[in-house]
N, CA, C and O atoms as CSV, one atom per row, in Angstrom:
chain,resi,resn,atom,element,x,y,z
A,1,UNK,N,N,-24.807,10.235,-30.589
A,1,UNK,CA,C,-24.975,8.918,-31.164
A,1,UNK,C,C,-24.234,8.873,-32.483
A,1,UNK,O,O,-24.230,9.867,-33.209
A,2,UNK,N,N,-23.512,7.589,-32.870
A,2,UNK,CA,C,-22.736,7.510,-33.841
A,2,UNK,C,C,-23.817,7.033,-34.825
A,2,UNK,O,O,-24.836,6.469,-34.427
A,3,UNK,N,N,-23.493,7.344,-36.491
A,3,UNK,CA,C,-24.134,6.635,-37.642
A,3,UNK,C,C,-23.991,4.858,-37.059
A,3,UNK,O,O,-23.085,4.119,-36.674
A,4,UNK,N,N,-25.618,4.765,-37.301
A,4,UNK,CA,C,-26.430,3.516,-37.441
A,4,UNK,C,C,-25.947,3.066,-36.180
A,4,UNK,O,O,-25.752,1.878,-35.921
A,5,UNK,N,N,-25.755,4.000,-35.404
A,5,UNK,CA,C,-26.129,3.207,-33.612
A,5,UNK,C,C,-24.452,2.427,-32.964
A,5,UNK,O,O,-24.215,2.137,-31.791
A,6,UNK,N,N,-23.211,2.195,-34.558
A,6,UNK,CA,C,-22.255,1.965,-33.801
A,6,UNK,C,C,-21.156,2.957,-32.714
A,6,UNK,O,O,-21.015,4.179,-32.767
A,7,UNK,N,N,-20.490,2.009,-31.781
A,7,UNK,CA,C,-19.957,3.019,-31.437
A,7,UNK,C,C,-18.405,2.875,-31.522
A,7,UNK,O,O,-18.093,1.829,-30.954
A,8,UNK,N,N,-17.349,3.508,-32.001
A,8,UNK,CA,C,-16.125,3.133,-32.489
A,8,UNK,C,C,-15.556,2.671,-30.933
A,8,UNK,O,O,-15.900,3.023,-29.804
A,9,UNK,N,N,-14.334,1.543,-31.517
A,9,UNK,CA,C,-13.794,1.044,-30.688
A,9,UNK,C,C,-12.764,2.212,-29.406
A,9,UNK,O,O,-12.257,3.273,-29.770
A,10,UNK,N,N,-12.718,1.947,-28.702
A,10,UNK,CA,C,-12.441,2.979,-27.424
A,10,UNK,C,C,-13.166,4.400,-27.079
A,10,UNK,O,O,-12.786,5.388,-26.451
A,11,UNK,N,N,-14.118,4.144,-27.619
A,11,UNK,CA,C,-15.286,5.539,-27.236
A,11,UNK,C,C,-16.416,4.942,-26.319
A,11,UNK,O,O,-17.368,5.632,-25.956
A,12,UNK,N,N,-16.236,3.429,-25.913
A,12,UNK,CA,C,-17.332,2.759,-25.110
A,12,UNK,C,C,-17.374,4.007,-23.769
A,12,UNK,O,O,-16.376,4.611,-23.376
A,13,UNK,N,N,-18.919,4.202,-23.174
A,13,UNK,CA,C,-18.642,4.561,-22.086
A,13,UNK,C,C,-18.001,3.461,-20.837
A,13,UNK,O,O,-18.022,2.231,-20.878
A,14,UNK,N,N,-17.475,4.290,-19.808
A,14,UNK,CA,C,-16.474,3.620,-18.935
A,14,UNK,C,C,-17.337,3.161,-18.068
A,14,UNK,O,O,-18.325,3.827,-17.759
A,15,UNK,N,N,-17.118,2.102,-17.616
A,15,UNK,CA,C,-18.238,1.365,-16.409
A,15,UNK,C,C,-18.261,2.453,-15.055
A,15,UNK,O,O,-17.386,3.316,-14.987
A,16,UNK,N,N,-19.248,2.351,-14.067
A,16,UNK,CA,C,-19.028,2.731,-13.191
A,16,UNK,C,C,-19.164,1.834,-12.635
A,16,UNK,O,O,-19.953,0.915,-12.852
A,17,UNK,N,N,-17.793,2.056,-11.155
A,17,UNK,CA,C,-17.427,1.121,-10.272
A,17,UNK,C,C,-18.855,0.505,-9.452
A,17,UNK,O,O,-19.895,1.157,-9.352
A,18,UNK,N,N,-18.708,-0.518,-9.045
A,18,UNK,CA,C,-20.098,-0.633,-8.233
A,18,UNK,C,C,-19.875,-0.296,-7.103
A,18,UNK,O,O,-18.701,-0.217,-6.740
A,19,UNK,N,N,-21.019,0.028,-6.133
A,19,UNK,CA,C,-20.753,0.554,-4.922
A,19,UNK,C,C,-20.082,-1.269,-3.946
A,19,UNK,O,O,-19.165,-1.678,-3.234
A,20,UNK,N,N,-21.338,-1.729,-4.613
A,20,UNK,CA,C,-21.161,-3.109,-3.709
A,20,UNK,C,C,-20.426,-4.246,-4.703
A,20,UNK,O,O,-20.992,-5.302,-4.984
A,21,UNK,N,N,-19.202,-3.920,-5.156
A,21,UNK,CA,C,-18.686,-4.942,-5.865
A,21,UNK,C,C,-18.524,-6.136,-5.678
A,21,UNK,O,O,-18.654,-7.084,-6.452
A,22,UNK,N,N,-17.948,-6.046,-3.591
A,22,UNK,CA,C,-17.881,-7.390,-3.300
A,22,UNK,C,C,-18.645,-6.982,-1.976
A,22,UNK,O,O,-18.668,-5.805,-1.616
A,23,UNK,N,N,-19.307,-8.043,-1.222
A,23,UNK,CA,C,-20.231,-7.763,-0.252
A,23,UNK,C,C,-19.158,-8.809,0.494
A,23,UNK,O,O,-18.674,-9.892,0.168
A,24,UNK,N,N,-18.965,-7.486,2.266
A,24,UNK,CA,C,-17.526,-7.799,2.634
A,24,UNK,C,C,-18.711,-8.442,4.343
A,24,UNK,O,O,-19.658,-7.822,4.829
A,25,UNK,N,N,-18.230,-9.582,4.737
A,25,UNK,CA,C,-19.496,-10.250,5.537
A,25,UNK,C,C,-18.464,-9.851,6.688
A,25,UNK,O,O,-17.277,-9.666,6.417
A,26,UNK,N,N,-19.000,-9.720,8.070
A,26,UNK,CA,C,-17.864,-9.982,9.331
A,26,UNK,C,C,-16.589,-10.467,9.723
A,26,UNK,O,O,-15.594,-10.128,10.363
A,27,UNK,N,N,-17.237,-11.787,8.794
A,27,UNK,CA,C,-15.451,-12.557,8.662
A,27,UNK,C,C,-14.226,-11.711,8.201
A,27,UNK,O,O,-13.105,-11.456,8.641
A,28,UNK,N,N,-15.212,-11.296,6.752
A,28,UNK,CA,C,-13.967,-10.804,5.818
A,28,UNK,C,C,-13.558,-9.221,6.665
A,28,UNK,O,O,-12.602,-8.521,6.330
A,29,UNK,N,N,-14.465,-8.905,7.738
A,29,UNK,CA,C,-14.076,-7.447,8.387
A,29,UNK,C,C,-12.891,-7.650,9.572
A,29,UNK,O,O,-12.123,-6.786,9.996
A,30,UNK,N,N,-12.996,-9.226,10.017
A,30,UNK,CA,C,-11.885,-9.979,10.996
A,30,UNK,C,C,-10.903,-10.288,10.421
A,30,UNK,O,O,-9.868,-10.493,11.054
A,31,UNK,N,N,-10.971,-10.439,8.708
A,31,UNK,CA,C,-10.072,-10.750,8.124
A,31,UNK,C,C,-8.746,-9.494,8.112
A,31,UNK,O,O,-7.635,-9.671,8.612
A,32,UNK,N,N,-9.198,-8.264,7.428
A,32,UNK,CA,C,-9.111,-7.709,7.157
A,32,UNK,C,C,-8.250,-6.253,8.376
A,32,UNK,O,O,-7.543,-5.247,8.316
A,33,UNK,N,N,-8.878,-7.006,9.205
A,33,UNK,CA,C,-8.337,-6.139,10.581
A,33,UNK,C,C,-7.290,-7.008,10.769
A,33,UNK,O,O,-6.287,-6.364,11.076
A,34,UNK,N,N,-7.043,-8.431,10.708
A,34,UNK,CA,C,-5.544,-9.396,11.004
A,34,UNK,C,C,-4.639,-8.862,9.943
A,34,UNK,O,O,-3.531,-8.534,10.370
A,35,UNK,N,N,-4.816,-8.713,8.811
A,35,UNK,CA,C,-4.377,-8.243,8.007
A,35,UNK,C,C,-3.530,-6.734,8.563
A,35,UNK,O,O,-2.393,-6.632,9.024
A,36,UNK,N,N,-4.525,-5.711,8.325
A,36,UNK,CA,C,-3.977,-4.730,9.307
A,36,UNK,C,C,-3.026,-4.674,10.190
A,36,UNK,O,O,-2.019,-3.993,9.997
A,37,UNK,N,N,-3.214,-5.360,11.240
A,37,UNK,CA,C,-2.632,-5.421,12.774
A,37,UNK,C,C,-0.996,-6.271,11.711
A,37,UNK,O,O,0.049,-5.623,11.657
A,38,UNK,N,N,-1.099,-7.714,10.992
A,38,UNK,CA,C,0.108,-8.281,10.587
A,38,UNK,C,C,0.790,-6.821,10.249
A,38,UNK,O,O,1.539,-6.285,11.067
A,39,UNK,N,N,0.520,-6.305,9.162
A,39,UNK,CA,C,0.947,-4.706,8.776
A,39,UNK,C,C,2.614,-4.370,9.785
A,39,UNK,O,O,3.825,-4.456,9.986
A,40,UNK,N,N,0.918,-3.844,10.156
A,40,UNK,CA,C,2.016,-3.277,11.297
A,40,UNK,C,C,2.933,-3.762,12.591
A,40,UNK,O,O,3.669,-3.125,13.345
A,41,UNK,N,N,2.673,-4.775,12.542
A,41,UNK,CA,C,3.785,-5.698,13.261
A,41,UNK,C,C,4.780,-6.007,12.289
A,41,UNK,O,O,5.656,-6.491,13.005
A,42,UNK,N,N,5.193,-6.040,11.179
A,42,UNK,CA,C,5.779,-6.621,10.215
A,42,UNK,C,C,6.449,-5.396,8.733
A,42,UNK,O,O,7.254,-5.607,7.826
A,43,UNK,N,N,5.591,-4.087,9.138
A,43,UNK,CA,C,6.240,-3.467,8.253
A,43,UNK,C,C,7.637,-3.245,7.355
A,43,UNK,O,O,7.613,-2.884,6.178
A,44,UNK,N,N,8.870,-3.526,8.120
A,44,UNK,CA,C,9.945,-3.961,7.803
A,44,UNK,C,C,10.321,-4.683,6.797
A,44,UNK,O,O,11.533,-4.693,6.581
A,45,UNK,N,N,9.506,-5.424,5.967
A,45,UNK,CA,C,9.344,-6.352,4.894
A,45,UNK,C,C,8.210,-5.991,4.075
A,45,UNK,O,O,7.040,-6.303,4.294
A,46,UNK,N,N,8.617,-5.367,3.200
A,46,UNK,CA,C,7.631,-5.317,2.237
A,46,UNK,C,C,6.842,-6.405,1.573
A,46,UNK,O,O,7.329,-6.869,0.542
A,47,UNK,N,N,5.678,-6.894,2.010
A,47,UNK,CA,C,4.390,-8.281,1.660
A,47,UNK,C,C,4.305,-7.822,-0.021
A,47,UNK,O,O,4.383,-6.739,-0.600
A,48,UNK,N,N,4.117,-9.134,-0.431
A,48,UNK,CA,C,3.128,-8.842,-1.737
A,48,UNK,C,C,2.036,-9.203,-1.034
A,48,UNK,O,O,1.941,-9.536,0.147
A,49,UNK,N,N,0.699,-9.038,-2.421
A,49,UNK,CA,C,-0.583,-9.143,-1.866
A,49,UNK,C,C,-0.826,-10.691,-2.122
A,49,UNK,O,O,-1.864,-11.271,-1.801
A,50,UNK,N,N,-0.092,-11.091,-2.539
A,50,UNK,CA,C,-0.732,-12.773,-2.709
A,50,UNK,C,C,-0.139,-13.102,-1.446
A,50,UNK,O,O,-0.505,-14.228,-1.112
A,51,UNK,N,N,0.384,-12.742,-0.878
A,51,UNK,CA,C,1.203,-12.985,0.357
A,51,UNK,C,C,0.156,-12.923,1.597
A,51,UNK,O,O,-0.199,-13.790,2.395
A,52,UNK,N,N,-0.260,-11.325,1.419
A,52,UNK,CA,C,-1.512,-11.186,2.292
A,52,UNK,C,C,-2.177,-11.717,2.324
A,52,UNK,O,O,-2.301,-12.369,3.361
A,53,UNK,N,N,-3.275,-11.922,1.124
A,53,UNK,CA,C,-4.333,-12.343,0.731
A,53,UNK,C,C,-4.449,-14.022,1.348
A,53,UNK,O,O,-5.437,-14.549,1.860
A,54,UNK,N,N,-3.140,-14.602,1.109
A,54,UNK,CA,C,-3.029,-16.308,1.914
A,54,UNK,C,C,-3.511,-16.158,3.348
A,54,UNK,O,O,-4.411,-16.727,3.967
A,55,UNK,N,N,-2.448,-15.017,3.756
A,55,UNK,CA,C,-2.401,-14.781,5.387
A,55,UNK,C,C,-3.365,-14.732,5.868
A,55,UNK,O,O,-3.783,-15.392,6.819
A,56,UNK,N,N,-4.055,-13.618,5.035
A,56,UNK,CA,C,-5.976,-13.664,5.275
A,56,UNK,C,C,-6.884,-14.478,4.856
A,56,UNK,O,O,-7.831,-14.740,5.597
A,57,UNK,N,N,-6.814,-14.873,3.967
A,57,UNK,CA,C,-7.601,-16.471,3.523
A,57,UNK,C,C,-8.680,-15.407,2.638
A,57,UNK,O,O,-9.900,-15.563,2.582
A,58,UNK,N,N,-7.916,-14.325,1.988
A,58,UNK,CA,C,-8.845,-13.932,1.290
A,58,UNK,C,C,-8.354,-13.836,-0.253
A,58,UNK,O,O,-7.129,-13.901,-0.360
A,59,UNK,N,N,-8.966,-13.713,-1.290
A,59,UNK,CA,C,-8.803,-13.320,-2.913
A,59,UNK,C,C,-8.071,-11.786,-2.641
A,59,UNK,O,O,-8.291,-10.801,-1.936
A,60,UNK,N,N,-6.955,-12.273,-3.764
A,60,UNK,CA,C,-6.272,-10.814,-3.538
A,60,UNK,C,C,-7.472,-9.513,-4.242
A,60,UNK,O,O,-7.380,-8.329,-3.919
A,61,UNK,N,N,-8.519,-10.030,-5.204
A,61,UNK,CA,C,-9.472,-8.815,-5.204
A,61,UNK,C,C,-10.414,-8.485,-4.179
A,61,UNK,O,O,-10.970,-7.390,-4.266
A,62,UNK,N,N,-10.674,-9.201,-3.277
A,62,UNK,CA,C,-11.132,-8.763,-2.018
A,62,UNK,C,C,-10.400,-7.857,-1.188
A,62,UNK,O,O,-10.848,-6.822,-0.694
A,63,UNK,N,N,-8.853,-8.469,-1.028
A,63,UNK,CA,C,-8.241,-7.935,-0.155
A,63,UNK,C,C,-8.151,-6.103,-0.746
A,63,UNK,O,O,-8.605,-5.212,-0.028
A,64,UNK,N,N,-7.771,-5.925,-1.552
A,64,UNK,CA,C,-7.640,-5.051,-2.703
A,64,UNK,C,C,-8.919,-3.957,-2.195
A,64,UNK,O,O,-8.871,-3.080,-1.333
A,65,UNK,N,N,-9.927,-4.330,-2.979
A,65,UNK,CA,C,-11.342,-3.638,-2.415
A,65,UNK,C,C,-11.508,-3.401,-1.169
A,65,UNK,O,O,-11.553,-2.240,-0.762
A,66,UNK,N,N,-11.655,-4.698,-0.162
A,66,UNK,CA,C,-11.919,-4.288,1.225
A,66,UNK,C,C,-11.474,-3.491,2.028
A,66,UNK,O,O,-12.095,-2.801,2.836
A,67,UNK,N,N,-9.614,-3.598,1.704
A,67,UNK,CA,C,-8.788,-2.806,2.285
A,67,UNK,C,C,-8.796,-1.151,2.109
A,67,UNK,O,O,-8.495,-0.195,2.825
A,68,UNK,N,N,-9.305,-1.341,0.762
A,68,UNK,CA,C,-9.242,0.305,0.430
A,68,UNK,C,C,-10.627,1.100,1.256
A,68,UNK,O,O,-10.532,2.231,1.733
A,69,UNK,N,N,-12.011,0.187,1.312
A,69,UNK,CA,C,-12.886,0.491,1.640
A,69,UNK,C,C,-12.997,0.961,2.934
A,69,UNK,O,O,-13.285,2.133,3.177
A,70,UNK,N,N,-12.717,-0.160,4.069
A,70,UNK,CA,C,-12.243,-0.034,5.364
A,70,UNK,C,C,-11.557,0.785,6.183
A,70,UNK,O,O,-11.668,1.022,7.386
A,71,UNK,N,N,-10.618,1.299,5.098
A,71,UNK,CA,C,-9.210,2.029,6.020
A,71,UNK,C,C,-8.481,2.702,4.911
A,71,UNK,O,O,-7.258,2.778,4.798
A,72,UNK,N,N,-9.699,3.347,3.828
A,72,UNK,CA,C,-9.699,4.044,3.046
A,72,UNK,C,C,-8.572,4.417,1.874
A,72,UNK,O,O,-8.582,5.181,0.910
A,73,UNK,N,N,-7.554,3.456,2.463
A,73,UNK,CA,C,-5.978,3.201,1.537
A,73,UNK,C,C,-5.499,2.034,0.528
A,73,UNK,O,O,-6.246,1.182,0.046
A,74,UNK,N,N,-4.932,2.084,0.436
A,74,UNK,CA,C,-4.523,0.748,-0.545
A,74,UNK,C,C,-3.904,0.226,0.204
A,74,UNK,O,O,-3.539,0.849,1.201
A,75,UNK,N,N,-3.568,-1.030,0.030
A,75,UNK,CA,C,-2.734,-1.681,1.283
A,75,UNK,C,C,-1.290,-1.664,0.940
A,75,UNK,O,O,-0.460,-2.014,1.780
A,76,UNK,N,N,-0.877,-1.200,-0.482
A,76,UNK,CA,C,0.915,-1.191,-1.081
A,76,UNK,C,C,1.001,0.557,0.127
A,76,UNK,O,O,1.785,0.895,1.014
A,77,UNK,N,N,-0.312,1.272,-0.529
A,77,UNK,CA,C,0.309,2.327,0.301
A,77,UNK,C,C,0.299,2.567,1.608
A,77,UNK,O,O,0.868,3.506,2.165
A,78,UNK,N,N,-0.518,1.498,2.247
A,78,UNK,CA,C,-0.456,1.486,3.822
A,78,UNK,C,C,1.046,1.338,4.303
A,78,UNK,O,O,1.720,2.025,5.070
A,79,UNK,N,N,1.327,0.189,3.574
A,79,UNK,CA,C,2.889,-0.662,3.765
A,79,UNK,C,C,3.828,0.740,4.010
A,79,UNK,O,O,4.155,1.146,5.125
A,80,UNK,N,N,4.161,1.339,2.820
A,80,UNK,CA,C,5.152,2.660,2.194
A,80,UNK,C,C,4.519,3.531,3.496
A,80,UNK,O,O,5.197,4.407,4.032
A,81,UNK,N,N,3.690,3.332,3.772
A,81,UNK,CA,C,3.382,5.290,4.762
A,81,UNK,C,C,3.568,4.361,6.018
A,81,UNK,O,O,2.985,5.045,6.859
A,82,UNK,N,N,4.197,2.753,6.976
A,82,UNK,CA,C,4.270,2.908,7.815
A,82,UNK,C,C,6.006,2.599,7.418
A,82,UNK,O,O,6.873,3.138,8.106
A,83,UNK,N,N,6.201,2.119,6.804
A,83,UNK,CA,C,7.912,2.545,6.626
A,83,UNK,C,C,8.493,3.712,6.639
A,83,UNK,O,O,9.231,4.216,7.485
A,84,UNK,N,N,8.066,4.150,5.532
A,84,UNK,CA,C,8.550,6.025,5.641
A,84,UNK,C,C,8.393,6.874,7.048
A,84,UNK,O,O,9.254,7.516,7.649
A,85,UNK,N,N,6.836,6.637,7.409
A,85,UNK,CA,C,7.040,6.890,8.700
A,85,UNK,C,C,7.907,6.624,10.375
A,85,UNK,O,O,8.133,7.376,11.323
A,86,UNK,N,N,8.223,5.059,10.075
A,86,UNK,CA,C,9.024,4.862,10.578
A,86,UNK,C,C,10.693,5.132,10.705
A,86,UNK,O,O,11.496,5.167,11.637
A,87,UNK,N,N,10.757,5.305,9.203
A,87,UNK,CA,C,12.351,5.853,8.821
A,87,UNK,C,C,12.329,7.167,9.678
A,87,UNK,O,O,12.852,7.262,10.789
A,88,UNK,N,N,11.805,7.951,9.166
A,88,UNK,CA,C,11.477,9.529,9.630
A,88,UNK,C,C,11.211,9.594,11.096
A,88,UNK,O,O,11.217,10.752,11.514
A,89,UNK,N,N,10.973,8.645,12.029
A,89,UNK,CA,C,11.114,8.934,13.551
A,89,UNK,C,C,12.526,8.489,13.662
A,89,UNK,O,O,13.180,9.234,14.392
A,90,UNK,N,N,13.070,7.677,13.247
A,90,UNK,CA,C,14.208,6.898,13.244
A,90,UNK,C,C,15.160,8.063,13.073
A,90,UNK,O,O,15.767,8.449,14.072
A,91,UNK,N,N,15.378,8.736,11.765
A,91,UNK,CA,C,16.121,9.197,11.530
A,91,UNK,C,C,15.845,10.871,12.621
A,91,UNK,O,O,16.914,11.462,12.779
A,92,UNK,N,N,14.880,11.428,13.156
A,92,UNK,CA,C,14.712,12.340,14.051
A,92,UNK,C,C,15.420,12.047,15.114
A,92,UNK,O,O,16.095,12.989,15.531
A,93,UNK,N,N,15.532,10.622,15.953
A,93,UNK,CA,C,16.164,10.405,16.837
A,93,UNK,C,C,17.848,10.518,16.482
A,93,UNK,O,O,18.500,11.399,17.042
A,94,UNK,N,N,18.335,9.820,15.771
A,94,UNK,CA,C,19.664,10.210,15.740
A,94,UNK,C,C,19.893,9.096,15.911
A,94,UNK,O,O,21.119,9.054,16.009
A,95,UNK,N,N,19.379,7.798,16.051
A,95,UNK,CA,C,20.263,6.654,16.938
A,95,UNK,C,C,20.868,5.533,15.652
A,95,UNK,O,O,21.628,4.575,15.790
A,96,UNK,N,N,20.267,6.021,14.497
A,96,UNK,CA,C,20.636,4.945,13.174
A,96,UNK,C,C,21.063,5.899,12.491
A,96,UNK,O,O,20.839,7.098,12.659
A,97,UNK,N,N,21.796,5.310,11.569
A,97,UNK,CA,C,22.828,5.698,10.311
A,97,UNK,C,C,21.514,5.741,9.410
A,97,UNK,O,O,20.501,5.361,9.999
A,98,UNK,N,N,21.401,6.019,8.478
A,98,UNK,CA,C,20.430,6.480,6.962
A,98,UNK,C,C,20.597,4.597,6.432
A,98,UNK,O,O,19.646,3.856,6.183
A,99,UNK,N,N,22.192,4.196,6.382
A,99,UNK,CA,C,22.374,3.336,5.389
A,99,UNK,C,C,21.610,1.927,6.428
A,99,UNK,O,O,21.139,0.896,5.949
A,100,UNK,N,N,21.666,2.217,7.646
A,100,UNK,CA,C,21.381,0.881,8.686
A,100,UNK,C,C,19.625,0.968,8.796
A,100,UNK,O,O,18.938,0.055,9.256
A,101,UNK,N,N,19.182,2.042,8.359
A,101,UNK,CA,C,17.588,2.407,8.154
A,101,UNK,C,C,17.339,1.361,6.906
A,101,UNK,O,O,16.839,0.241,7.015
A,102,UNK,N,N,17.814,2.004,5.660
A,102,UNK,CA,C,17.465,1.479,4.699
A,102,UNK,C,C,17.786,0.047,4.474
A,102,UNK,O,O,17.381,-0.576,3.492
A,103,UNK,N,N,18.805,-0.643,5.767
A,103,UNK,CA,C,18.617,-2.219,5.640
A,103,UNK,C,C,18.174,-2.778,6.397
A,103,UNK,O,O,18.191,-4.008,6.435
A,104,UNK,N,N,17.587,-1.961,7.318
A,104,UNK,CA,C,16.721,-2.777,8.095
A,104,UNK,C,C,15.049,-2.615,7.636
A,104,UNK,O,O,14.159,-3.258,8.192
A,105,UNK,N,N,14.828,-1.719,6.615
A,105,UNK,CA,C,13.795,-2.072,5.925
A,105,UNK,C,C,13.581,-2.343,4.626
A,105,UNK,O,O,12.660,-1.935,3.919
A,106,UNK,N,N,15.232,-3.652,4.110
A,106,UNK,CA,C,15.226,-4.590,3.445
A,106,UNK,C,C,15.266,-3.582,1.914
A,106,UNK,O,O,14.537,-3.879,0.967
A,107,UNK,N,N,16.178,-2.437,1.865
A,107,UNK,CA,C,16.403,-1.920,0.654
A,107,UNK,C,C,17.575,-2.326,0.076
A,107,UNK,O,O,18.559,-2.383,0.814
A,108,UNK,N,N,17.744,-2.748,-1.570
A,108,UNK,CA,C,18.471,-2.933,-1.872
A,108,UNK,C,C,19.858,-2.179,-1.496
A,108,UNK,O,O,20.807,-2.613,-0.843
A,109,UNK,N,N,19.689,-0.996,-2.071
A,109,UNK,CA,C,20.583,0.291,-2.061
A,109,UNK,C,C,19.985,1.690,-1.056
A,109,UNK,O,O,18.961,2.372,-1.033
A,110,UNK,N,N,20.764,1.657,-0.593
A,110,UNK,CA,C,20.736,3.157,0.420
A,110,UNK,C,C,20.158,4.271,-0.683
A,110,UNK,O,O,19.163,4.930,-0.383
A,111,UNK,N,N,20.662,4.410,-1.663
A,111,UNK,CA,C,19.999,4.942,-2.554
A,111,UNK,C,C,18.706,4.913,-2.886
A,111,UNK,O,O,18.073,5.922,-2.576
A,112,UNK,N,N,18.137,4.072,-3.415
A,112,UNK,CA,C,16.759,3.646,-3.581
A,112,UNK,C,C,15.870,3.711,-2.193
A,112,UNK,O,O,14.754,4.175,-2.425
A,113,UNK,N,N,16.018,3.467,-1.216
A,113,UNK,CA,C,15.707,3.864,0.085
A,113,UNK,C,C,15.504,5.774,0.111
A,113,UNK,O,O,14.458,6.381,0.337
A,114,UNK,N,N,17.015,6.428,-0.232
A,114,UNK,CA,C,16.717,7.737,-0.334
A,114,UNK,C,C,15.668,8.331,-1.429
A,114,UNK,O,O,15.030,9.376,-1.297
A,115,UNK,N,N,15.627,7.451,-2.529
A,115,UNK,CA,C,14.774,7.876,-3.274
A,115,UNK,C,C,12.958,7.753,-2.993
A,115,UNK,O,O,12.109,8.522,-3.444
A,116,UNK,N,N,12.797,6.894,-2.370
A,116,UNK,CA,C,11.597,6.730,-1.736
A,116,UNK,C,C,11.382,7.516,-0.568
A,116,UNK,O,O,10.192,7.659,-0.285
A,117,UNK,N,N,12.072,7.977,0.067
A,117,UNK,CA,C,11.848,8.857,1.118
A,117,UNK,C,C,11.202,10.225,0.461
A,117,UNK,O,O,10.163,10.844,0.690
A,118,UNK,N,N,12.262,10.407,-0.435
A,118,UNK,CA,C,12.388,12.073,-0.906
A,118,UNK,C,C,10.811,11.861,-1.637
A,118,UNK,O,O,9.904,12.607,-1.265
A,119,UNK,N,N,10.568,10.891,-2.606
A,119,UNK,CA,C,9.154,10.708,-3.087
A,119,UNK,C,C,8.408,10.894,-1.941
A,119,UNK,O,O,7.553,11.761,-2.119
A,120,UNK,N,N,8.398,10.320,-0.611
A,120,UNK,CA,C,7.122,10.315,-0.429
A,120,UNK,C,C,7.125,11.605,0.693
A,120,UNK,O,O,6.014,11.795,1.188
A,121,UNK,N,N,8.019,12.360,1.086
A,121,UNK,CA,C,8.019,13.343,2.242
A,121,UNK,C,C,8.345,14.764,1.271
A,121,UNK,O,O,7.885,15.877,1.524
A,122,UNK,N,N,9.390,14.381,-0.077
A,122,UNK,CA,C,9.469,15.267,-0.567
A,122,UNK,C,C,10.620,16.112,-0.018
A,122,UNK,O,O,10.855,17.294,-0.270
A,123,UNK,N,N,11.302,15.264,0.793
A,123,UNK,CA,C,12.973,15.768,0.682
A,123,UNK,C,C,13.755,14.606,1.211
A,123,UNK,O,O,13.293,13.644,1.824
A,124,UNK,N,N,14.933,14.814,0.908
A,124,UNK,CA,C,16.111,13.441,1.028
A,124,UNK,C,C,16.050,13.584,2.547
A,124,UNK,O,O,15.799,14.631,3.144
A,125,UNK,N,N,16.397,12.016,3.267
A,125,UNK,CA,C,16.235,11.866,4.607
A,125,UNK,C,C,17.496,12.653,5.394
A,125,UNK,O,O,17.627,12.678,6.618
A,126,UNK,N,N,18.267,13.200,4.561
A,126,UNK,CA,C,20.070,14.031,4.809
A,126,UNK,C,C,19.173,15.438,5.505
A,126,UNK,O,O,19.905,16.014,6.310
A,127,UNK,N,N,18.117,15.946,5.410
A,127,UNK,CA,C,17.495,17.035,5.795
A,127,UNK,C,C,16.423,16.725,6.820
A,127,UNK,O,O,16.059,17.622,7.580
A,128,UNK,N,N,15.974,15.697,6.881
A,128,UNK,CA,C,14.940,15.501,7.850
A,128,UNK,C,C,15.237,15.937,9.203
A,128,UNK,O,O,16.023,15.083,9.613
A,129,UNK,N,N,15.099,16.562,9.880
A,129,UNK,CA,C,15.460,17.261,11.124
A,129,UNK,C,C,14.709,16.613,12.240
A,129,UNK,O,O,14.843,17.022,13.393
């Protein structure tokens, strides 16, 4: 305890998250699975979440929470792990170029494409076997 009970500014204790922040009803579990399923029909284009959140007719802090709750991920990183994954069968087969990968899943630069690969597999897609 600090003198006379204050407590200096940024020493507050940190909230704990609530378990039930948002109470997610059936709908929002139908929601949330369309959501999903769009995903992955659509991976190729990276969504924002206000994007989603319309699609689903939900608050992007719902979508946010629910999504993580449900299917235990974030939904930016759902997006990234079915692209990457997809690059990486792609590029196993042999049938696309690296640079025709990275524009068909709407990367600026072939580069930046390689750089996200190597982030998320942890080597450049030039080695992926």
């Amino acid at each position: 305890m600090y003198k006379d009970g204050i407590v200096p500014w940024g020493k507050q204790a940190k909230r704990k998250p609530s378990a039930n922040r948002y109470k997610l009803t059936a709908e929002d579990h139908q929601k949330l699975a369309a959501i999903h399923q769009h995903l992955g029909h659509s991976f190729h284009q990276l969504q924002s979440i206000d994007a989603l959140a319309a699609f689903g007719e939900l608050n992007r802090n719902k979508l946010h929470y629910g999504f993580k709750l449900v299917y235990g991920t974030t939904v930016n990183d759902y997006q990234v792990r079915l692209r990457m994954e997809w690059a990486r069968k792609q590029i196993r087969l042999g049938k696309l170029k690296i640079s025709d990968i990275s524009d068909r899943l709407h990367y600026q630069e072939s580069s930046s494409f390689s750089t996200a690969y190597k982030r998320y597999f942890g080597e450049p897609p030039s080695r992926t076997v």
